[in-house]
N, C-alpha and C positions, 0 to 999 in steps of 0.2 A: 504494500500500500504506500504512497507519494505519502509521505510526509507534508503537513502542512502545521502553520503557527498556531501554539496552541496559547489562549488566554484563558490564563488561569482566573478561577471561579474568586469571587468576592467571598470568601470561605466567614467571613466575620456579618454580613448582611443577611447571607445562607442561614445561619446558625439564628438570626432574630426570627426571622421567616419561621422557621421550623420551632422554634420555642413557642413563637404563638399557634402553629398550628398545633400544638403538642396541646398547649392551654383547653385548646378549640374542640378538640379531640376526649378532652378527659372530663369536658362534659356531660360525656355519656357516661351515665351510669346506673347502676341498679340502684344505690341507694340512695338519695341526695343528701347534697351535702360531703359526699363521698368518695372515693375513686373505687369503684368495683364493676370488675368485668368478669363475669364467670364462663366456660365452658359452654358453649350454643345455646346461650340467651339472647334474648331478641336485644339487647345493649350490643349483644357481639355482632351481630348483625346488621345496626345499625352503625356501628362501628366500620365494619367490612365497605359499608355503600362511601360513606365518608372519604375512605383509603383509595377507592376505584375511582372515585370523582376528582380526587386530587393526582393521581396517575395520570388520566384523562389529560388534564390539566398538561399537564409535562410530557405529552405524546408519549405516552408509555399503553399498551396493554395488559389489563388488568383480567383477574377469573378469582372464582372460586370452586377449588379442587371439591371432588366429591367425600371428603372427611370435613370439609370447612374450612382448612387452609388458605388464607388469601396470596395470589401471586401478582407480580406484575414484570412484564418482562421489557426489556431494552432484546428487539433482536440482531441478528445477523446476517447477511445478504448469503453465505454459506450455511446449508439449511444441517449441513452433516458437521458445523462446530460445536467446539465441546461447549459445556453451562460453566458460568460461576453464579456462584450464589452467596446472599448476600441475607441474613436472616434471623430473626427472634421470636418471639412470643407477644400475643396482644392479649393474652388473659393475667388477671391479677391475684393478686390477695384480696381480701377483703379489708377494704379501710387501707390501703394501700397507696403507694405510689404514683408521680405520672411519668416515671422515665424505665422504669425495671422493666424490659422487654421493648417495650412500643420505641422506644428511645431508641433501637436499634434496626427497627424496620421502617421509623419516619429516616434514619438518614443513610441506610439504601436504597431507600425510595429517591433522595434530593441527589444520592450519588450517581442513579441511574440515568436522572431528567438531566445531570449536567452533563455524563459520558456522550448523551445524545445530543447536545448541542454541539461540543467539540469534536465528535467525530460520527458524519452518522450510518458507517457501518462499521463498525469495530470488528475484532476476527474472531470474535467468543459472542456468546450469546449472556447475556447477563439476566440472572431472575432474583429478583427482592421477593422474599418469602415470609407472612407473615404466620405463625403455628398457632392455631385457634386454641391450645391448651398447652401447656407446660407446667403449673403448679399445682395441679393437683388437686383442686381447690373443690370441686364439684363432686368427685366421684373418689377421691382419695390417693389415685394411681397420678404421678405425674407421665409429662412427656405423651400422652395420648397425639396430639400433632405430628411430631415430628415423628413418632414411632407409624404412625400411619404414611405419613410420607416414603417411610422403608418399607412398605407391607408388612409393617411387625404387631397392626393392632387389633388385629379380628378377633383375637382371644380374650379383648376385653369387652367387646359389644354386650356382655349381662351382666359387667356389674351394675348398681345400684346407687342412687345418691339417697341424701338424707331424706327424702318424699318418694322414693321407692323406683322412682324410674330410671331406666335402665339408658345408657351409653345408644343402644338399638333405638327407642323409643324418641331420647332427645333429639338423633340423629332424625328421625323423621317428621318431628314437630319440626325441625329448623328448616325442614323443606330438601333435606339431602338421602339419599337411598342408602341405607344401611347394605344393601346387597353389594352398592361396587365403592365399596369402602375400600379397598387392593387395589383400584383406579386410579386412589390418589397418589398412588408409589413414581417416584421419579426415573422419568426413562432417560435414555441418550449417557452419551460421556459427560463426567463433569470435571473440572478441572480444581474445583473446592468450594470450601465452604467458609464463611468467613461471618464471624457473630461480634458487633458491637455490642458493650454491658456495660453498665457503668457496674463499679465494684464491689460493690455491698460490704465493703468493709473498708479498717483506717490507714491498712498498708500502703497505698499510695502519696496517699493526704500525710502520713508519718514523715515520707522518704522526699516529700516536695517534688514530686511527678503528678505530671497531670495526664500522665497514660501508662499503662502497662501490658503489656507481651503475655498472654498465660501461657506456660510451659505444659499446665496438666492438672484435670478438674479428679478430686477428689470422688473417692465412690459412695454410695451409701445402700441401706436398708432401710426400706421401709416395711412397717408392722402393724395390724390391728391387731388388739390384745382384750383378750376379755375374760370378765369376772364374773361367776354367777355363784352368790351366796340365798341368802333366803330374806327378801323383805317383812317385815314385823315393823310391829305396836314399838315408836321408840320409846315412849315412856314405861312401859310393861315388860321390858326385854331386858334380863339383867347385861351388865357389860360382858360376862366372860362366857355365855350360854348365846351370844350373837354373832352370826357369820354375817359379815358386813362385806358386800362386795367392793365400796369405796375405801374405804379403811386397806382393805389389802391391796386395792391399786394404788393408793398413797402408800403403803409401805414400798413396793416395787419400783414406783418413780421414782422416790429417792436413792434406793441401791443403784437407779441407773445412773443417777445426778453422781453420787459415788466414784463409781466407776470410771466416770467419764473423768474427773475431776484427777482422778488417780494415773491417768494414762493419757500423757501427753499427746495430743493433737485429735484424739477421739473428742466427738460431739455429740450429746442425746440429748433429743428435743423431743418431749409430750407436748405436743401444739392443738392436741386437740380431744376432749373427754367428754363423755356422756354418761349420766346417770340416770337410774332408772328405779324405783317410777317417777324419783324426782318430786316427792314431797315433802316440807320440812319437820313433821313428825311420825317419818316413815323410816326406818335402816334399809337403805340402798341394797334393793336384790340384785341389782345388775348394775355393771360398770363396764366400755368401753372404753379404749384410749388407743391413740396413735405413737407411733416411735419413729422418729428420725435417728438413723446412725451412721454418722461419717467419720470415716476416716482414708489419706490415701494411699493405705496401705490392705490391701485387701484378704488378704492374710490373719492379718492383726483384728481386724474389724470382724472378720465372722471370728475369730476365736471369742471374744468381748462379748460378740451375738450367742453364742455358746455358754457363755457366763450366767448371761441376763437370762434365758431360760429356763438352767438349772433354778437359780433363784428365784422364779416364778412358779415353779414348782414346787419347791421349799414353803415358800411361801403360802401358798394355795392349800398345802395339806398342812402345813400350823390352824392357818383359820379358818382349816375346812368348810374351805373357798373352790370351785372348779374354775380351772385356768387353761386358756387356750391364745396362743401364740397364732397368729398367721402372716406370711410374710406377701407380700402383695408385692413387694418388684426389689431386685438383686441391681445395680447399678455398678459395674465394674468400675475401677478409676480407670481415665483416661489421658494418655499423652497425645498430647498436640504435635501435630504433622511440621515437624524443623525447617521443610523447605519451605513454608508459607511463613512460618515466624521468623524464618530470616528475609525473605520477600519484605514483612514489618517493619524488619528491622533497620531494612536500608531504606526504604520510604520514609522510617522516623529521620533517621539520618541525614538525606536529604533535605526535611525541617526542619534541621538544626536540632531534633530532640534526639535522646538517648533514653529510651525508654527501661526500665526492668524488667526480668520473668518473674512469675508469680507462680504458687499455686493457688486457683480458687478452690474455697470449703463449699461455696453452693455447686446444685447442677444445673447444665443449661444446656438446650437444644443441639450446640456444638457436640457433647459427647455419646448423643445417640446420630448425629449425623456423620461423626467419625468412623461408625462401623463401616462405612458405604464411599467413601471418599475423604481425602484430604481435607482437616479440619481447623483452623486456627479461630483467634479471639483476641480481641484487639479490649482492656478496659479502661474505661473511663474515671477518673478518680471518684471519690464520694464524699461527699463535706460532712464531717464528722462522722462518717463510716455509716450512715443511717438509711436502710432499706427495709421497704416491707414495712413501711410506714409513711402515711401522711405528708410529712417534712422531709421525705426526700426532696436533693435537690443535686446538682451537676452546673459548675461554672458554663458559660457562655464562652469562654476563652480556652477549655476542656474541648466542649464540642467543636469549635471551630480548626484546632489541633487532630481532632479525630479526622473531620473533613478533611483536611490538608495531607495525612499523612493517609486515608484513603484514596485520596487521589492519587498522588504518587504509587501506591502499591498498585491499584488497578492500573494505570498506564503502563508499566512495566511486567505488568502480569501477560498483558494479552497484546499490547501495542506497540512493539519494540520500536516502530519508525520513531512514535512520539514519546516513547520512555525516554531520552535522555534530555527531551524539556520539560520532564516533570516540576 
């Protein structure tokens, strides 16, 4: 391809642009007053129309995959080049954030509209990916998105959210066919995958970097665990004649708190509990609870998981408690693809930045999309390490750094004429 001049993007005007559309965008929500986006609610839906109108916008085509996935592509005049992709999550926590995921799909959305002003057939095909799910949030299972993207999520189509309906059912309220859910799987060559995050933690912000390289996401477990003791008359029920199913899940959560506290870089998080029948002169017949456990060492982490078991079992037969462990998804830890993070690393370069490698403790859509291709992640610092809450928030001079040193990487990725005016 002729080489031609390329004018670089006003990467600081970009970054106000996209902040208010971010503003614009987290409007939507389920609860007002709020930021929540759950798993194929009509918020997300709404959401999705919003993204395609604004692609539109930028001469981009836009779809949504039959899982719910939103795409928008920059294509190719070579109908047999390979994809990059460029890609996050739009689903949230609840009472959550406006930059954790969507932050990473509004600016390969803004990277795809400017590739296409500067060059308009580049030699790859570029697709911004937005994963209609990632945290887990609806049905307990993260990654449901991007695992669909692989054809790896048919086996979840019966679970169940807390109002009983099932992954199959919501998929057909949202208006998508549960049957060609394997449709959504990504054909053709791709050349990688590349995921914008800001960091959810203070290691950036510690070291006065305002981007960092991740080397390799941390694995984790996740578990429902449940307690069936016997509800009774709480005023009538001496203390030591009561099998109390809360009582023994608080004794277990702490052994895990323990545990974790004892063993360097191990994390366990109860984020989420239910009791049953849930009256307050009732002894709890039943108790629920979830478990988070990472660590990136995988080894290490299911022995710890072997720990906490026994001890749940210990436990369950002291207060003649029945106890049951279920593991709902095994998450391998995952290294990041070296020829893409050095790709980074010399586009930081070119910015003048010197970015570090990290390991991230959370998971993200890069380490199920690394089973299938070339995977890297580019993060963004966090002011005061704070995600997964409300008062998230990401400097303007962060994103504009991110823009710039994506630019670079993608020029040099696919466009050699014009990589050396990056």
């Amino acid at each position: 391809m002729t080489a031609a001049p390329i004018t670089h993007p006003d990467f600081a005007a970009i970054t106000r642009n996209l902040t208010r559309r971010i503003d614009a965008l987290c409007l939507l929500t389920e609860v007002p007053g709020t930021i929540q986006r759950t798993f194929l609610s009509s918020v997300a839906a709404e959401l999705l129309r919003e993204l395609s109108a604004w692609a539109s916008e930028l001469g981009l085509h836009a779809w949504v995959d039959t899982a719910g996935n939103w795409h928008a592509e920059l294509p190719c005049a070579d109908p047999q080049a390979p994809t990059f992709i460029i890609g996050s999550h739009l689903d949230t926590v609840p009472d959550g954030g406006k930059y954790d995921g969507l932050l990473g799909v509004v600016l390969g959305l803004v990277l795809a509209g400017e590739l296409k002003k500067a060059c308009a057939a580049p030699p790859y095909r570029l697709e911004v990916l937005g994963f209609t799910e990632e945290e887990g949030v609806r049905f307990g299972v993260p990654f449901i998105g991007s695992l669909s993207a692989l054809g790896q999520a048919e086996e979840l189509l019966d679970l169940t959210d807390s109002q009983g309906v099932s992954v199959r059912q919501a998929m057909q309220n949202f208006g998508l066919d549960d049957s060609r859910l394997l449709k959504a799987t990504l054909e053709g060559p791709h050349l990688g995958f590349l995921e914008f995050h800001i960091e959810q933690g203070p290691v950036l912000e510690a070291a006065g970097q305002s981007l960092g390289v991740v080397e390799a996401l941390v694995g984790h477990h996740r578990l429902k665990v449940s307690f069936t003791g016997r509800a009774n008359h709480a005023g009538t029920t001496p203390m030591h004649l009561r099998q109390d199913a809360l009582m023994a899940a608080a004794e277990w959560m702490l052994a895990a708190e323990r545990l974790a506290l004892d063993t360097p870089g191990l994390v366990a998080t109860v984020g989420r509990i239910q009791v049953f029948p849930g009256a307050s002169n009732v002894i709890p017949g039943r108790a629920e609870l979830s478990l988070d456990l990472r660590h990136q060492d995988d080894g290490l982490r299911a022995s710890k998981l072997a720990e906490l078991e026994a001890a749940l079992q210990s436990i369950g037969a002291r207060r003649r408690v029945g106890v049951k462990a279920e593991v709902l998804t095994v998450i391998p830890a995952v290294p990041l693809d070296t020829s893409l993070r050095a790709g980074l690393h010399a586009a930081a370069a070119q910015a003048g930045l010197n970015p570090p490698e990290l390991v991230s403790g959370a998971g993200h859509d890069a380490m199920i999309m690394a089973r299938a291709m070339p995977a890297a992640m580019l993060f963004l610092r966090t002011p005061g390490g704070l995600s997964h809450h409300p008062d998230e928030a990401v400097a303007d001079t962060d994103v504009a750094a991110a823009l710039q040193v994506a630019w670079s990487f993608l020029l040099n990725l696919g466009l050699p004429d014009l990589g050396g005016q990056a």
